[in-house]
N, C-alpha and C positions, 0 to 999 in steps of 0.2 A: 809499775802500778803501785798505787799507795795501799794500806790498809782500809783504808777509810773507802779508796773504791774499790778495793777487794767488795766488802760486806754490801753493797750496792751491784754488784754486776747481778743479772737477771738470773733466775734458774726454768729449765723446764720444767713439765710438771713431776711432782714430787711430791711424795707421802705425806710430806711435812702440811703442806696445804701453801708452802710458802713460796711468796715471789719474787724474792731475792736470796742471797747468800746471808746477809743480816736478819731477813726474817725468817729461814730457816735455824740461824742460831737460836733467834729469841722461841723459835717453837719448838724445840730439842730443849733448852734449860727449862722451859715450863714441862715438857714430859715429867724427865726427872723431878723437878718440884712436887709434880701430881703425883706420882708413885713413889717417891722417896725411896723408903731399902728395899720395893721392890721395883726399880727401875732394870728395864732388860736393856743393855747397852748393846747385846747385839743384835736388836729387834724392836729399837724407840718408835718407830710408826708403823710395827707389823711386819715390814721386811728386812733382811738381812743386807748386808752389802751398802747402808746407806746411806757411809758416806762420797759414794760413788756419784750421787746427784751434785755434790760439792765439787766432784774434781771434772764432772761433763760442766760445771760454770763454767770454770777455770779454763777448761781448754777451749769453749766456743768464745769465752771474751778476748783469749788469743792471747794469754798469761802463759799458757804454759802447750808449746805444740802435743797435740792430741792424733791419732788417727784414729777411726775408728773404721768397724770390718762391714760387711758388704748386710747387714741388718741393721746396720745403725749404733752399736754398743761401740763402747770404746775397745779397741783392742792395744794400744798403748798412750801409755802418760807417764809420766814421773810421778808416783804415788811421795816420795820424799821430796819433792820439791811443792808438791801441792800441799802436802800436810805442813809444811814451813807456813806458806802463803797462810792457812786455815790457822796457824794459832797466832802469826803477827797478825791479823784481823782479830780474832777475839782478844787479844791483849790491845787495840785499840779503841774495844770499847769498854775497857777499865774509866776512861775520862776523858771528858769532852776535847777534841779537839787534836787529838795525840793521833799522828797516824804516825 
């Protein structure tokens, strides 16, 4: 999967307000932006843990095999393989067209 459809795969709902992987980016760099030096990186929309909405995209879009346990919560993923996937997606949206 490209980067380009990384930042497009859907997310559930999540803090962020957002309904993709792209537009939870763009709604985490405007936090920071709003709060500047007092941005809490471990608690940008209130809750801890959040980039865990990023890596339940990743595994329901079928990017990266997921299980999760008998509530529904992920009980494994590859948090290093997702976190790859999450920053060649923000590194292609430095410019148009680059996945």
């Amino acid at each position: 999967m490209t980067p380009a459809e990384i930042l497009n795969l859907p997310l559930e709902d999540s803090d962020s307000g957002a309904d993709t992987i792209r537009g939870y980016l763009i709604a985490l760099l405007d936090v920071l932006w709003q709060q500047k030096e007092g941005f809490g990186g471990k608690r940008p929309f209130g809750n801890s843990g959040w980039q865990w909405d990023l890596y339940e995209a990743l595994g329901r879009g079928g990017v990266v095999p997921m299980t999760l346990d008998e509530y529904g919560f992920i009980e494994d993923i590859d948090n290093r393989k997702c976190d790859a996937l999450i920053a060649s997606a923000i590194n292609a949206l430095e410019s148009p067209g680059r996945d």
